[in-house]
PyMOL Python script that loads the backbone (N, CA, C, O; Angstrom):
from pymol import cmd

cmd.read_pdbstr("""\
ATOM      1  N   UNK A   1     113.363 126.795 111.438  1.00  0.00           N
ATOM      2  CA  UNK A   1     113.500 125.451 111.981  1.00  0.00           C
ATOM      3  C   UNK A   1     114.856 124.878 111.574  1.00  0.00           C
ATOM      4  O   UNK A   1     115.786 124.726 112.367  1.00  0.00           O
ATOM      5  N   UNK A   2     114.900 124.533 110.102  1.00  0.00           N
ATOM      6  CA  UNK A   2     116.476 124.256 109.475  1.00  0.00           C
ATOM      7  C   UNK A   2     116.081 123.217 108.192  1.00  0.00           C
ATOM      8  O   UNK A   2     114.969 122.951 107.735  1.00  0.00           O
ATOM      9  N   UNK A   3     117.359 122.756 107.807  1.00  0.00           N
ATOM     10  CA  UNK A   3     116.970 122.377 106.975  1.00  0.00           C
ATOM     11  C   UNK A   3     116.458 120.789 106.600  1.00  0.00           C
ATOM     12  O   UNK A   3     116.370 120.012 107.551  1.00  0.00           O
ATOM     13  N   UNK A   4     116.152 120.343 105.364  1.00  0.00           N
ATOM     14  CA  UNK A   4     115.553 118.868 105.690  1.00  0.00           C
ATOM     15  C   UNK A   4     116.427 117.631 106.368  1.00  0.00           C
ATOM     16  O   UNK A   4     116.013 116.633 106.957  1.00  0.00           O
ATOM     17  N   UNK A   5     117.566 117.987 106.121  1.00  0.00           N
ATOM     18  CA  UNK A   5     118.851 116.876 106.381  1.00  0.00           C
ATOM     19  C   UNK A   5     118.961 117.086 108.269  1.00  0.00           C
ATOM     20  O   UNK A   5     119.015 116.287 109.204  1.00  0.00           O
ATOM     21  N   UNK A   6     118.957 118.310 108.180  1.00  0.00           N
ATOM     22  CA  UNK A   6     119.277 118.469 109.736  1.00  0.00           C
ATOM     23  C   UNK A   6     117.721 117.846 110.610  1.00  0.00           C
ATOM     24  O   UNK A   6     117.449 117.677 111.799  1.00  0.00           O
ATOM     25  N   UNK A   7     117.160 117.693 109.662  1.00  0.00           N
ATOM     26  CA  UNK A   7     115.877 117.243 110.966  1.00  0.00           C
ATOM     27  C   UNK A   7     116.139 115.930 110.556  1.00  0.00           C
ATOM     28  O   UNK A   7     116.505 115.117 111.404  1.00  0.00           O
ATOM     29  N   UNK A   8     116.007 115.593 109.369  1.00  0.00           N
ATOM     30  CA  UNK A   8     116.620 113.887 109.588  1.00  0.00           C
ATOM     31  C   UNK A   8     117.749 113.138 110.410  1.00  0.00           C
ATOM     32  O   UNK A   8     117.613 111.980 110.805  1.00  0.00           O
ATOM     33  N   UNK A   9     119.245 114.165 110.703  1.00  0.00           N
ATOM     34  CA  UNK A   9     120.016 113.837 111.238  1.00  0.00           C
ATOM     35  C   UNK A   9     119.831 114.083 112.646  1.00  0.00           C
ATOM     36  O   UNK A   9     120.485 113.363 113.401  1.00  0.00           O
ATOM     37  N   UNK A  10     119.070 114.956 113.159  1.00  0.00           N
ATOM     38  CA  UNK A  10     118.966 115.507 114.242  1.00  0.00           C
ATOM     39  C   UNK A  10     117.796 115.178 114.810  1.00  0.00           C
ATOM     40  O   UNK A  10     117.754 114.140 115.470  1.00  0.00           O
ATOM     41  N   UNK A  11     116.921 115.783 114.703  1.00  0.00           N
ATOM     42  CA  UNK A  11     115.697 115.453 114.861  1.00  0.00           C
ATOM     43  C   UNK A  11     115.427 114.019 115.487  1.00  0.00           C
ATOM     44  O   UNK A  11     115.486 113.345 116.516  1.00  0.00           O
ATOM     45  N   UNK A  12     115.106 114.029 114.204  1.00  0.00           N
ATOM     46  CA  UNK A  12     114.504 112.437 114.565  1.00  0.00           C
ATOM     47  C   UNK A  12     115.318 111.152 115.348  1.00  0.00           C
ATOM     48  O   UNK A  12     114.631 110.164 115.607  1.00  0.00           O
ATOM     49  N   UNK A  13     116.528 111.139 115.670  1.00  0.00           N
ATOM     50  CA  UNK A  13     117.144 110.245 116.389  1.00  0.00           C
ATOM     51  C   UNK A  13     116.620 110.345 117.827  1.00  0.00           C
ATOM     52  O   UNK A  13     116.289 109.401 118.546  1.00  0.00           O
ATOM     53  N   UNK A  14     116.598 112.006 118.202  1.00  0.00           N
ATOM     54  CA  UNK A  14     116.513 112.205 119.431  1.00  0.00           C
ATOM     55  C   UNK A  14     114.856 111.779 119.575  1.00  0.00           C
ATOM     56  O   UNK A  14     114.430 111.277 120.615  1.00  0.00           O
ATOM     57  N   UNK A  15     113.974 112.051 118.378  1.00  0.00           N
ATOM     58  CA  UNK A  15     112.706 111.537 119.246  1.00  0.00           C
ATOM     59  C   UNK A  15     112.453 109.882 119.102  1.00  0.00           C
ATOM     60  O   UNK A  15     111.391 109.342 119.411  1.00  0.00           O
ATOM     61  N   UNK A  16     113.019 109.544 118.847  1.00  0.00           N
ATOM     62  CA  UNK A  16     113.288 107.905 118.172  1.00  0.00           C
ATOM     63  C   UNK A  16     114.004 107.374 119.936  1.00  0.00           C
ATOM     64  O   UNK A  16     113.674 106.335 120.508  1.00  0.00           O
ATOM     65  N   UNK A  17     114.892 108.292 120.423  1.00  0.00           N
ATOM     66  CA  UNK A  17     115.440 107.756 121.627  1.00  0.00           C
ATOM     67  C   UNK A  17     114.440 108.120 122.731  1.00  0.00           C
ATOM     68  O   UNK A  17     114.419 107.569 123.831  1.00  0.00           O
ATOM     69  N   UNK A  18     113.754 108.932 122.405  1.00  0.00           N
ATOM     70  CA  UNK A  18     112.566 109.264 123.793  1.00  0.00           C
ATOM     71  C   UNK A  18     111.402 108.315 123.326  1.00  0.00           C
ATOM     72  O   UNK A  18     110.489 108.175 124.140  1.00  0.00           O
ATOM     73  N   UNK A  19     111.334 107.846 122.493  1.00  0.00           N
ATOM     74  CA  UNK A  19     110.200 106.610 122.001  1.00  0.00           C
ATOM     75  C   UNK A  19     108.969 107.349 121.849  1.00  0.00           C
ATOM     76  O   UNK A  19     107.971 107.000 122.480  1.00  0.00           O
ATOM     77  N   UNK A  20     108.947 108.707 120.776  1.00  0.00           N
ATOM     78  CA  UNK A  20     108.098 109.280 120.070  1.00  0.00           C
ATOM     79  C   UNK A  20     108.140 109.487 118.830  1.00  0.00           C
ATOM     80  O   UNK A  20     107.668 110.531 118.381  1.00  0.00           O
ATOM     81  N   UNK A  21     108.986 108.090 117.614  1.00  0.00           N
ATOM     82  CA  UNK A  21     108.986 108.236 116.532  1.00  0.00           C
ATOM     83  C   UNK A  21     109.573 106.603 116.400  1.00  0.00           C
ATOM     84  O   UNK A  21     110.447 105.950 116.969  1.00  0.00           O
ATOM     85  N   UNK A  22     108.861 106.424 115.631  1.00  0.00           N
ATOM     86  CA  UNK A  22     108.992 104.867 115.321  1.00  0.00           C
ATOM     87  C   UNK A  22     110.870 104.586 115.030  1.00  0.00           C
ATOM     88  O   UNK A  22     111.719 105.446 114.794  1.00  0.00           O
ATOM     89  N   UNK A  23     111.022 103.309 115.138  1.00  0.00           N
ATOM     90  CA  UNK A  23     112.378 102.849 114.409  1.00  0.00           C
ATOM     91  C   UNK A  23     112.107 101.981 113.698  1.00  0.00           C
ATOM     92  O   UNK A  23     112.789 102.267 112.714  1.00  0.00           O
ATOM     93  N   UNK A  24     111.724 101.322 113.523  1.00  0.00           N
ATOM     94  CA  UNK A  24     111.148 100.037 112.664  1.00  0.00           C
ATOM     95  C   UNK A  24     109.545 100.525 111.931  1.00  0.00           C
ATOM     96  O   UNK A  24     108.617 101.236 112.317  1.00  0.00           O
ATOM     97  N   UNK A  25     109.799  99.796 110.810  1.00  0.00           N
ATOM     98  CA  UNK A  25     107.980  99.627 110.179  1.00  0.00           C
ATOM     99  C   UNK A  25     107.205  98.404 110.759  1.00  0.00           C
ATOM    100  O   UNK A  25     107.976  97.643 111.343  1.00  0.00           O
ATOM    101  N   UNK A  26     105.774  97.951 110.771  1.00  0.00           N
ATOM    102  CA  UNK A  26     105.692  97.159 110.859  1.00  0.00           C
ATOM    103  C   UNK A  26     105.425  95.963 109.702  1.00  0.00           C
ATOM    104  O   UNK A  26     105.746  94.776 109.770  1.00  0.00           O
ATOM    105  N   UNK A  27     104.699  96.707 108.571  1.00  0.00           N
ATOM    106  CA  UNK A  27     104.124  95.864 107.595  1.00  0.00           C
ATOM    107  C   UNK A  27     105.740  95.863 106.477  1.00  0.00           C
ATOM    108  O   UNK A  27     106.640  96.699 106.408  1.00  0.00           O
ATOM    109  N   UNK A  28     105.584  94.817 105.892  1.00  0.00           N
ATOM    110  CA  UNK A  28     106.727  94.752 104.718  1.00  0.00           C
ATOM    111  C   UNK A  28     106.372  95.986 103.585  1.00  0.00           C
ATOM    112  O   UNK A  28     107.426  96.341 103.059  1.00  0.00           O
ATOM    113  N   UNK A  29     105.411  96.604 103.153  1.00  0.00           N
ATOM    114  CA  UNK A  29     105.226  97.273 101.953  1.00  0.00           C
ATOM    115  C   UNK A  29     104.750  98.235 102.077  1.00  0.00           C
ATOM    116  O   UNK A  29     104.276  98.389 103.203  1.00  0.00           O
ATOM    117  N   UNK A  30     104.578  99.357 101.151  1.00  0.00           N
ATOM    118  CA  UNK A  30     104.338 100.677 101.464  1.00  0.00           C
ATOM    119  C   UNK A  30     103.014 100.795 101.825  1.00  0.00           C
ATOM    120  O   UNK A  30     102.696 101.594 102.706  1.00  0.00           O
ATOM    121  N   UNK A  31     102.035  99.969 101.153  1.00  0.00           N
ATOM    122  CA  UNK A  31     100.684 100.031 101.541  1.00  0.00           C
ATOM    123  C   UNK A  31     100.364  99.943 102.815  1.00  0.00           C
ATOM    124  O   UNK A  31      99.586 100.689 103.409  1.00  0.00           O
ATOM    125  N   UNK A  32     101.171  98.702 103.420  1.00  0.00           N
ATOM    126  CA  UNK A  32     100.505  98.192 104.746  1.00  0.00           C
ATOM    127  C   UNK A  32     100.661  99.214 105.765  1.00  0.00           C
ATOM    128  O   UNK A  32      99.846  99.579 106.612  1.00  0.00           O
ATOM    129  N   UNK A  33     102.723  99.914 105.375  1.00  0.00           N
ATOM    130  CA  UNK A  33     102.874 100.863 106.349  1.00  0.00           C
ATOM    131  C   UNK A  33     102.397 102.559 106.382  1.00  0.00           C
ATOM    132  O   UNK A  33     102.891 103.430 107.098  1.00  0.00           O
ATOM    133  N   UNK A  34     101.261 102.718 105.353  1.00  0.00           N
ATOM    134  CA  UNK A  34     100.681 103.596 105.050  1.00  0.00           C
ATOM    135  C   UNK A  34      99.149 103.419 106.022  1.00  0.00           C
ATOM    136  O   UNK A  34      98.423 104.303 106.476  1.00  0.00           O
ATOM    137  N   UNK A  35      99.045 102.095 106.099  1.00  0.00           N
ATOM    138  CA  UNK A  35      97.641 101.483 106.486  1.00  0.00           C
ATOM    139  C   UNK A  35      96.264 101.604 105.310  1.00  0.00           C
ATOM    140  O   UNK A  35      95.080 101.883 105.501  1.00  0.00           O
ATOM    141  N   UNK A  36      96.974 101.283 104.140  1.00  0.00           N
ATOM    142  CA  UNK A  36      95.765 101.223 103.354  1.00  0.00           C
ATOM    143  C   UNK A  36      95.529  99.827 102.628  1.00  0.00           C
ATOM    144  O   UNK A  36      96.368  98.980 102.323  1.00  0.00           O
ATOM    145  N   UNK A  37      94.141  99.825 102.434  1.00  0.00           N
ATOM    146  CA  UNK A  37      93.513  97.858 102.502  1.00  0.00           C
ATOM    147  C   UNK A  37      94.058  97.646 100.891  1.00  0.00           C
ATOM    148  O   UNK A  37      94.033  98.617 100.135  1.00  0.00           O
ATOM    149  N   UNK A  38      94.560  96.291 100.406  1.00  0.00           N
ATOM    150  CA  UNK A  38      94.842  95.680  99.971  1.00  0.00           C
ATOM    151  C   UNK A  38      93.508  95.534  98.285  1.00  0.00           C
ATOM    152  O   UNK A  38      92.508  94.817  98.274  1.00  0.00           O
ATOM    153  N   UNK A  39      93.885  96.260  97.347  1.00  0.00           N
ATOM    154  CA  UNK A  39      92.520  96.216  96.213  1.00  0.00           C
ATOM    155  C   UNK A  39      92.099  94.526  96.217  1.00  0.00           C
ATOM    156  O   UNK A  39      92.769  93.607  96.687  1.00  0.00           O
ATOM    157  N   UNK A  40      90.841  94.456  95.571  1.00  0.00           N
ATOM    158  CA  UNK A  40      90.784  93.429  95.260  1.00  0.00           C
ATOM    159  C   UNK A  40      91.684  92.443  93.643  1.00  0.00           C
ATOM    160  O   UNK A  40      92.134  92.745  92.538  1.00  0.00           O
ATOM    161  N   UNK A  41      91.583  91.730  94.133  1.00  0.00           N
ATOM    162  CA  UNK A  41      92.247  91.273  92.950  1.00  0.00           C
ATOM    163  C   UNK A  41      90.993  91.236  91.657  1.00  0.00           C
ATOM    164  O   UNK A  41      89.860  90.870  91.971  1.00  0.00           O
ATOM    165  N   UNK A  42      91.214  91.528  90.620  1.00  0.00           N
ATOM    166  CA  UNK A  42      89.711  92.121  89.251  1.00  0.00           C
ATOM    167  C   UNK A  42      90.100  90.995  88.906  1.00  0.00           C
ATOM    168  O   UNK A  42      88.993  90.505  88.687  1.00  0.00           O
ATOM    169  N   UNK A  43      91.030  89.944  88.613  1.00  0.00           N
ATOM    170  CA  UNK A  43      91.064  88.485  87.472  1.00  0.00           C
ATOM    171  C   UNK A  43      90.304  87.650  88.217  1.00  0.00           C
ATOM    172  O   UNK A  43      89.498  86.891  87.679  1.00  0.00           O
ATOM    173  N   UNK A  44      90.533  87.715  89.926  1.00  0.00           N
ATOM    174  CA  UNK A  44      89.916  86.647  90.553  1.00  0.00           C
ATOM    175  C   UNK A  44      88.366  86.215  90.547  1.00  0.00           C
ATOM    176  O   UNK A  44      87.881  85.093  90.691  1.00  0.00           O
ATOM    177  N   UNK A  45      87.738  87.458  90.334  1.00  0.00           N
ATOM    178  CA  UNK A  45      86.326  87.510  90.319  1.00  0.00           C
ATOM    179  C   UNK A  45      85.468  87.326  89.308  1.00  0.00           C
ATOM    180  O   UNK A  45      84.342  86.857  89.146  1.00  0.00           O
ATOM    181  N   UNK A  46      86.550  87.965  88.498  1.00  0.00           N
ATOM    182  CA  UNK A  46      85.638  87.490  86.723  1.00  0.00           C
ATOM    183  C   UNK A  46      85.621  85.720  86.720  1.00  0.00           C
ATOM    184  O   UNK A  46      84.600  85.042  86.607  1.00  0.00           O
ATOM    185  N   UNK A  47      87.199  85.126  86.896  1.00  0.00           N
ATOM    186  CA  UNK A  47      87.201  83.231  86.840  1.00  0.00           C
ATOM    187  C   UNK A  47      86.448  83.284  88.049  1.00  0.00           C
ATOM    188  O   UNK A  47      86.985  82.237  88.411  1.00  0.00           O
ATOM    189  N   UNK A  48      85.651  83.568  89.056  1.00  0.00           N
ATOM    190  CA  UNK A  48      85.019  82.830  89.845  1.00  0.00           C
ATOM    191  C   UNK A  48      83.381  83.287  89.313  1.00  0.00           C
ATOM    192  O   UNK A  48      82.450  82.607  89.743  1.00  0.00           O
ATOM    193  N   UNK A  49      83.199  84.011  88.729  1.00  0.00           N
ATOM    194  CA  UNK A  49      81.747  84.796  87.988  1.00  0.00           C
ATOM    195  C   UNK A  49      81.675  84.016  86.734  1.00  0.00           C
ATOM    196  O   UNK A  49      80.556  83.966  86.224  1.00  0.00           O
ATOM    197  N   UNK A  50      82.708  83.351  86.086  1.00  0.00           N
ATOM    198  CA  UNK A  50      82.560  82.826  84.846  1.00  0.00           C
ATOM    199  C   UNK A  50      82.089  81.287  85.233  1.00  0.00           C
ATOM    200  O   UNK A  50      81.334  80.645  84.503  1.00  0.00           O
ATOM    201  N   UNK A  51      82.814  80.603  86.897  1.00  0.00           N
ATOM    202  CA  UNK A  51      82.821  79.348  86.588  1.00  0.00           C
ATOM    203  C   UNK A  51      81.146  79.245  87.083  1.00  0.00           C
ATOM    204  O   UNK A  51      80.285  78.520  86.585  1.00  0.00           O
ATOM    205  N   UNK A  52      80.994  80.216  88.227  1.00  0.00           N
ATOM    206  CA  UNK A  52      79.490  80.492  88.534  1.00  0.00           C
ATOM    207  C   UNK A  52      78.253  80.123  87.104  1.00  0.00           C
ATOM    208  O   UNK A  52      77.452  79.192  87.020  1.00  0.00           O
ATOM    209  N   UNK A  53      78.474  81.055  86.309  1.00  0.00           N
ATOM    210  CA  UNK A  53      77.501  81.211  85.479  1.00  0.00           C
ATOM    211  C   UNK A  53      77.489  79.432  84.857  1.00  0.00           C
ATOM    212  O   UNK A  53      76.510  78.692  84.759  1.00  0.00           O
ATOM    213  N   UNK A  54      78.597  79.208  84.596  1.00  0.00           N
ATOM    214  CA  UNK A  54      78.533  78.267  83.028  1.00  0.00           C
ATOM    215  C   UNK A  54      78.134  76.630  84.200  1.00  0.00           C
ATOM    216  O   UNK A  54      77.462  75.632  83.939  1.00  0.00           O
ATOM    217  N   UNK A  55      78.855  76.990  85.379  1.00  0.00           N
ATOM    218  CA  UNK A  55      78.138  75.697  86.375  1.00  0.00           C
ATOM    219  C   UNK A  55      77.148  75.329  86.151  1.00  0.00           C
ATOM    220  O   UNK A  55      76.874  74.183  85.795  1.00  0.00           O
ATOM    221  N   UNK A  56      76.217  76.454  86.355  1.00  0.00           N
ATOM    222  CA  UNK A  56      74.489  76.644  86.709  1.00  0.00           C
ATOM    223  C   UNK A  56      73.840  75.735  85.512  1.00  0.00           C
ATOM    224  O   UNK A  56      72.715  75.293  85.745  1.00  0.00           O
ATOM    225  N   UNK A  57      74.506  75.380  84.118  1.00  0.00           N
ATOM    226  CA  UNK A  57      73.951  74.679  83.515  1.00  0.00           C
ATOM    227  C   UNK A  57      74.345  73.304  82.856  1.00  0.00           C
ATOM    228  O   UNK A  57      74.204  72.776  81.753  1.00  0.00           O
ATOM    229  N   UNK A  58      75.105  72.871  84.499  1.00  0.00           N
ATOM    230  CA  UNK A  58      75.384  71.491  84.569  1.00  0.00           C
ATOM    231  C   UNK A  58      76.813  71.379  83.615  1.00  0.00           C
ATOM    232  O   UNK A  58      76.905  70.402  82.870  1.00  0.00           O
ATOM    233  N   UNK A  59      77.745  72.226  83.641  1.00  0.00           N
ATOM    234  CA  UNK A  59      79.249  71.802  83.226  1.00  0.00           C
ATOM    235  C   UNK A  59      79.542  71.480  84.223  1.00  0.00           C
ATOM    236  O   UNK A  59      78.853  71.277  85.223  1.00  0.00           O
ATOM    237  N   UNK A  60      80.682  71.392  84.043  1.00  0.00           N
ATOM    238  CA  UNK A  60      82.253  70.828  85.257  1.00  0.00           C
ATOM    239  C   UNK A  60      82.931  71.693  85.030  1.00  0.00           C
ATOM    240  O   UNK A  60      82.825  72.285  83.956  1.00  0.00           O
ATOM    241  N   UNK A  61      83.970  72.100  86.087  1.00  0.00           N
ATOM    242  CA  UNK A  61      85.082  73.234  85.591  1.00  0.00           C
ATOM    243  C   UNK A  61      85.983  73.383  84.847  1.00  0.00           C
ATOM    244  O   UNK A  61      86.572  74.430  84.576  1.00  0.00           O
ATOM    245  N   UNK A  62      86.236  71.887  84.290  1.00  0.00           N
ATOM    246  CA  UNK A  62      87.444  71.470  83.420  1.00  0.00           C
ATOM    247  C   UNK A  62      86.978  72.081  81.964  1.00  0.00           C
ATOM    248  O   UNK A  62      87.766  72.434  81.086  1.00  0.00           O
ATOM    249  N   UNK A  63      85.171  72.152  81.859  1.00  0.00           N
ATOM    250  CA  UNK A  63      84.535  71.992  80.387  1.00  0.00           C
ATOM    251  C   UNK A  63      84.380  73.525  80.609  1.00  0.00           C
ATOM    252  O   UNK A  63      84.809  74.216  79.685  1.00  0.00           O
ATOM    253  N   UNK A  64      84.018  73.961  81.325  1.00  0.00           N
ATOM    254  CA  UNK A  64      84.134  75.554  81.729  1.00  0.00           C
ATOM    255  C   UNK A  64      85.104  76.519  81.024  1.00  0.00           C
ATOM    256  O   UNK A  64      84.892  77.333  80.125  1.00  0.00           O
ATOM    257  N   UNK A  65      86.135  76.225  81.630  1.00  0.00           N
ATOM    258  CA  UNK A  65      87.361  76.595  81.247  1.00  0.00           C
ATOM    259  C   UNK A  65      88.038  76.522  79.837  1.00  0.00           C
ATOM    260  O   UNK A  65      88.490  77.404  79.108  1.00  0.00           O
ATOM    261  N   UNK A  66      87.928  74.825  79.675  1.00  0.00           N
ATOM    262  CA  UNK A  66      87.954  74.963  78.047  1.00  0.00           C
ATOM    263  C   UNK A  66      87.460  75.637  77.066  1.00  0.00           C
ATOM    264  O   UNK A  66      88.128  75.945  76.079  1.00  0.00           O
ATOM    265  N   UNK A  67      85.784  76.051  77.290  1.00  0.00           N
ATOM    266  CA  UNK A  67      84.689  76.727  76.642  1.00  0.00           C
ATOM    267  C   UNK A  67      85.697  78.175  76.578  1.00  0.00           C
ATOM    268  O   UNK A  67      86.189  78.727  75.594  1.00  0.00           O
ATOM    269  N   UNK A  68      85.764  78.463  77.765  1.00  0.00           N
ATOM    270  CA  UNK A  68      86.312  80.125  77.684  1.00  0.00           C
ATOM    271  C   UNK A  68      87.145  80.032  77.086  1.00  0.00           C
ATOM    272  O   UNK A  68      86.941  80.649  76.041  1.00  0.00           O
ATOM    273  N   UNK A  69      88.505  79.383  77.108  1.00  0.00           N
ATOM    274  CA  UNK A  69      89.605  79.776  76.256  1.00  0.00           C
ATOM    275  C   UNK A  69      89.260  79.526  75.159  1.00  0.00           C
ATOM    276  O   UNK A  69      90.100  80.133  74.494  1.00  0.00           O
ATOM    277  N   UNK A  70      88.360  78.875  74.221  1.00  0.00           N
ATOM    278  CA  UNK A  70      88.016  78.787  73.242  1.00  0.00           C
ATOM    279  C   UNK A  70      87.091  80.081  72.748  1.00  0.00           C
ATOM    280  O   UNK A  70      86.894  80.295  71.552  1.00  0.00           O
ATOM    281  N   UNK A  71      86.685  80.705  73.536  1.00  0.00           N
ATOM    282  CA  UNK A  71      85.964  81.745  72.947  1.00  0.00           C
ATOM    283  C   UNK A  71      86.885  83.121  72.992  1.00  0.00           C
ATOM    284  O   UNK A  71      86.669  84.208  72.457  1.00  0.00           O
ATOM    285  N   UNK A  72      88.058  82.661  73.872  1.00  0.00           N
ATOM    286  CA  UNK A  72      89.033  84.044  73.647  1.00  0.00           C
ATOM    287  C   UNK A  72      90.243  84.204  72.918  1.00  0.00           C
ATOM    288  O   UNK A  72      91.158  85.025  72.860  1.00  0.00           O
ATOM    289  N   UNK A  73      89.778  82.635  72.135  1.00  0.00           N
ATOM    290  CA  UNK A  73      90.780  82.518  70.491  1.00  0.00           C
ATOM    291  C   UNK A  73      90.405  83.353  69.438  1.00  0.00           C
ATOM    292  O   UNK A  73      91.016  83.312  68.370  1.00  0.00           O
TER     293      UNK A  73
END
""", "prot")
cmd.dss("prot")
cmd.show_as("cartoon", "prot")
cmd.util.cbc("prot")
cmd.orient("prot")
């Protein structure tokens, strides 16, 4: 076939001009232009599981919050 440079230089322009090889990406980042989903974020769920629990027995989120950072002194 040849070598890697020559299909980059060669190659691919010509199928890029017959409009069988992309020129542009679409997504900004490697993930998106890979097409793979986005992890969840793990901090978001624990502060929304923490404010859950300590709600349920009539805090506020302000007293919530305080409680926790006080217990992760």
């Amino acid at each position: 076939m040849g070598t890697p440079v020559q299909v980059v230089d060669l190659v691919i322009p010509e199928l890029q001009c017959r409009g069988l090889f992309r020129t542009e990406y679409e997504g900004s980042t490697l993930r998106e232009n890979l097409g793979l989903a986005r992890p969840e974020n793990r901090h978001s769920a624990s502060h929304q599981e923490r404010n859950a629990a300590c709600l349920g027995c009539g805090a506020n989120v302000s007293e919530v919050e305080h409680l926790w950072r006080l217990q992760l002194g």
